[in-house]
N, C-alpha and C positions, 0 to 999 in steps of 0.2 A: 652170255658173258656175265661175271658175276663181279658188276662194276664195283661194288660196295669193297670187297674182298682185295680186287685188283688196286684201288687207290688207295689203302691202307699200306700195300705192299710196297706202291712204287714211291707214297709217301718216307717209309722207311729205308727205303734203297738207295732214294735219288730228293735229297731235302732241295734241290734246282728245280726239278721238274714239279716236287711237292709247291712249292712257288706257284709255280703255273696255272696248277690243279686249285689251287685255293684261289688264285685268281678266277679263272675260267666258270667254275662253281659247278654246281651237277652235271651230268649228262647224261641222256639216255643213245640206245642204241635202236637204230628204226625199227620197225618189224619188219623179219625178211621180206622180199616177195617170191618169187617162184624161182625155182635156179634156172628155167631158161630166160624170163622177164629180166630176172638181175643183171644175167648176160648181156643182153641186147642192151639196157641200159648203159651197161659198163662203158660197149661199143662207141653208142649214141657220145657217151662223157667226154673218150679220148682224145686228149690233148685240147680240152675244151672250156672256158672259165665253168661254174658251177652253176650261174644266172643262164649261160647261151645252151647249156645241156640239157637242162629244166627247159626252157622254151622247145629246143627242135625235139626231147623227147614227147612233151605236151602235142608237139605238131604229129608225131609219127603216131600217138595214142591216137587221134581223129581220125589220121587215114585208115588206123586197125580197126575203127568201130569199137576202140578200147579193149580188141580181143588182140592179146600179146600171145599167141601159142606160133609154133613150127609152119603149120600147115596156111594161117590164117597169112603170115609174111611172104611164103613161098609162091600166094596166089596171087599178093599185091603187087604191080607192075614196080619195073625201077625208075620209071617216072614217077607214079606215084610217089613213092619215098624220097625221090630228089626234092617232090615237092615242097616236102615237109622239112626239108635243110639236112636231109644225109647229103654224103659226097659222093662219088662216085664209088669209093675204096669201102667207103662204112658200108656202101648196099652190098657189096660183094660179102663184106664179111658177115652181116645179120645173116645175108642167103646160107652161107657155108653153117656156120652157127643152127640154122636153121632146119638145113641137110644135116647132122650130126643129130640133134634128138630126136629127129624124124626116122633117122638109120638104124640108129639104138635108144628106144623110151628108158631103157634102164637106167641111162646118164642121170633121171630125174631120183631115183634111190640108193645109186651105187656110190654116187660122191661123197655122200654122209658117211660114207663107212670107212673112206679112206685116209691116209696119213695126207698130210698137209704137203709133201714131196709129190706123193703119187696123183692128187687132184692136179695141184700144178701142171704135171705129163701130160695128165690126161688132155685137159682143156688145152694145154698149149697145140697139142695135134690140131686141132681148128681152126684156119684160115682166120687171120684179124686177133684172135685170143693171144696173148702175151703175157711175160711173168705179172705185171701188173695188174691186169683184167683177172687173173688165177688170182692172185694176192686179194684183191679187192672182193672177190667171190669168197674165199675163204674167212674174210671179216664180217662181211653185211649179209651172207646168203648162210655160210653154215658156222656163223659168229666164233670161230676158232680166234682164243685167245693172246697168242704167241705168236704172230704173226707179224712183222716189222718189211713196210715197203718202201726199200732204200732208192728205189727209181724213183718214187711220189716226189715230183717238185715242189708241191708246199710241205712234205714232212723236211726234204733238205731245206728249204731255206727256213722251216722252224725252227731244227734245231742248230741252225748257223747264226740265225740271230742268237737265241737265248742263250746256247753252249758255247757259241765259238767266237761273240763278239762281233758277228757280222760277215766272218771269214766263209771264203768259199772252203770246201771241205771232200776228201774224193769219198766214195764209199766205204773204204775197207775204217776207216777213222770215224764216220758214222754210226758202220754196225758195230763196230766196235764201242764206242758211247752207248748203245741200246741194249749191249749185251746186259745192263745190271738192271735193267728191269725185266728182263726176263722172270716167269712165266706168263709176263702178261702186257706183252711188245702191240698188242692190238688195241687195248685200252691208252697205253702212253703215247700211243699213235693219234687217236680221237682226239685228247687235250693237245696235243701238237699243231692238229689243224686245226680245231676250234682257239685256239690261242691266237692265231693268223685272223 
């Protein structure tokens, strides 16, 4: 992502958000880790504050031996993993997750080459993977720019505080607000939750 480029842009598109961005001050983007690791993370996140998701995925790195691949998860019992504070529903879906780049390794090359519609498809085939897990894959794993996740409940209530006054807001009013930072919905997204 070419942060430097993109704040300039949505500085001139959107002088509210510019606000933000001046407040907020830099930011960097992490370095990926693996697109099956990001995955599993993603899972571990779901519907989860960001302090309890850090903890139970710290708990599930120990029981991996800090080896996150397919085959290393598929052998770990689901005791094991409950151990570590998956649910019963997250172990189902890492496994499935798990079954999937074990089925086909090419998922670990082929995503990179695709449109941001067609990953989505992809990954949503996957038991537990949903538009948001695809969304959040396509920011932090293959850093695609243009990316806006109007399910994220801290990007809606970011931008219902700053845009809307506090108002709840349904989606289609949202994507609508986000259309004018377009091409670079992924960066205005960052300062939205780091704003929070």
């Amino acid at each position: 992502m070419n942060i430097e480029l993109a704040v300039e842009h949505l500085n001139r598109v959107d002088p509210d958000l510019g606000k933000i961005i001046d407040r907020v001050g830099p930011i960097a983007v992490p370095l990926p880790k693996s697109d099956f690791e990001t995955l599993i993370d993603s899972v571990v996140s779901q519907q989860l504050s960001t302090k309890a998701a850090a903890t139970i995925m710290s708990r599930v790195n120990q029981v991996l031996d800090f080896v996150i691949l397919p085959a290393q998860i598929l052998e770990t019992s689901a005791e094991d993993l409950r151990s570590a504070g998956l649910s019963r529903q997250k172990i189902k879906y890492v496994y499935a997750i798990s079954e999937a780049f074990m089925e086909d390794p090419s998922l670990n090359t082929k995503l990179h080459t695709m449109t941001d519609e067609d990953v989505i498809a992809e990954l949503t085939k996957i038991k537990g993977v949903g538009v948001w897990t695809a969304q959040m894959f396509l920011m932090f794993t293959l850093l695609r720019e243009d990316v806006f996740p109007v399910g994220d409940l801290g990007i809606r209530k970011g931008m219902e505080k700053h845009f809307f006054g506090g108002e709840k807001q349904d989606h289609p009013t949202l994507i609508d607000r986000a259309d004018r930072w377009k091409p670079f919905r992924s960066v205005a997204s960052l300062y939205i939750w780091r704003s929070m």
